[in-house]
C-alpha atoms as one frame of an Amber mdcrd trajectory, in Angstrom:
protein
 -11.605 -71.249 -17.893 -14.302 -68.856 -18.884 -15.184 -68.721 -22.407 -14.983
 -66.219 -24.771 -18.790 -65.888 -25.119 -19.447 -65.381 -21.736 -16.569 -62.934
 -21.619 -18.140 -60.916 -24.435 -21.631 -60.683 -22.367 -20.248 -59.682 -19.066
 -18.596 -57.315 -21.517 -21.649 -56.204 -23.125 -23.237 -55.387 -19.148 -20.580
 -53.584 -18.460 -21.402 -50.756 -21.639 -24.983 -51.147 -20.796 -24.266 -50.675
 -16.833 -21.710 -47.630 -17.395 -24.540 -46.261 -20.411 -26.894 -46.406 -17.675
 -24.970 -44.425 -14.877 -24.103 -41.955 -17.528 -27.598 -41.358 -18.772 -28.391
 -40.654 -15.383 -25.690 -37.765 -15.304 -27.001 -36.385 -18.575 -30.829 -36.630
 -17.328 -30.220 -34.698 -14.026 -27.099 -32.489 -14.173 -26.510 -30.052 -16.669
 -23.591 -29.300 -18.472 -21.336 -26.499 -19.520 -20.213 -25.069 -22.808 -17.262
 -27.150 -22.875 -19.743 -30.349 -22.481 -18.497 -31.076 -18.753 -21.199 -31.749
 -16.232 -21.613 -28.805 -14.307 -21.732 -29.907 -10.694 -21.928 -26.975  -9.446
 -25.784 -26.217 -10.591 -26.283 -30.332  -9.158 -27.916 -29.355  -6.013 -30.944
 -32.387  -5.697 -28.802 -35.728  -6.520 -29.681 -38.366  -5.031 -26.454 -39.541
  -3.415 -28.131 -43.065  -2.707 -29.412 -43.360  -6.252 -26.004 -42.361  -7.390
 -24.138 -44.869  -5.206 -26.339 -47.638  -6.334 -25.385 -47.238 -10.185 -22.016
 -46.616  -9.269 -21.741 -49.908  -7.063 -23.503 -52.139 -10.219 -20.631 -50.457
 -12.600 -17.911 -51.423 -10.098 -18.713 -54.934  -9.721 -19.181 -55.232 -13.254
 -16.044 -53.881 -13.615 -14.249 -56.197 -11.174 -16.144 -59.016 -12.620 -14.483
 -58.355 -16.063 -11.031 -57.941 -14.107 -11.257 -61.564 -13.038 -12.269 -62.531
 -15.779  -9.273 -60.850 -17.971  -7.021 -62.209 -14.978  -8.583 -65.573 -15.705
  -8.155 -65.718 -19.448  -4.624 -64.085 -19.337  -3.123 -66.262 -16.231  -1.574
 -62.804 -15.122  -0.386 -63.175 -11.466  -1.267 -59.674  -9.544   0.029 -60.436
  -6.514
């Protein structure tokens, strides 16, 4: 079973992966009065860049989901 600590860390790369695909929003898109990005104005992205922060927050993500799945014994299937 995994331990706590490493739980926390994969934890910890998860905020500091979804931080990072964030920060590139706020860097390149600008946002409305309400605070929302404005997608709209977002005419340069780079959809490649994009996918490749996306893809490091999803595994992270699924990571931590085995991980809870792990330390819980839940059955999901």
């Amino acid at each position: 079973m995994t331990s706590i600590e490493d739980t926390k860390k994969e934890m910890r790369k998860y905020e500091e992966t979804r931080n990072a695909f964030y920060d590139h929003f706020d860097n390149t898109i600008k946002k409305l009065e309400n605070g929302q990005f404005d997608f709209s104005q977002a005419q340069n992205l780079d959809a490649q860049e994009i996918y490749e922060l996306f893809f490091k927050l999803d595994y992270q993500a699924r990571k931590i989901r085995g991980l809870l799945i792990e330390a819980r014994d839940i059955k999901v299937g």
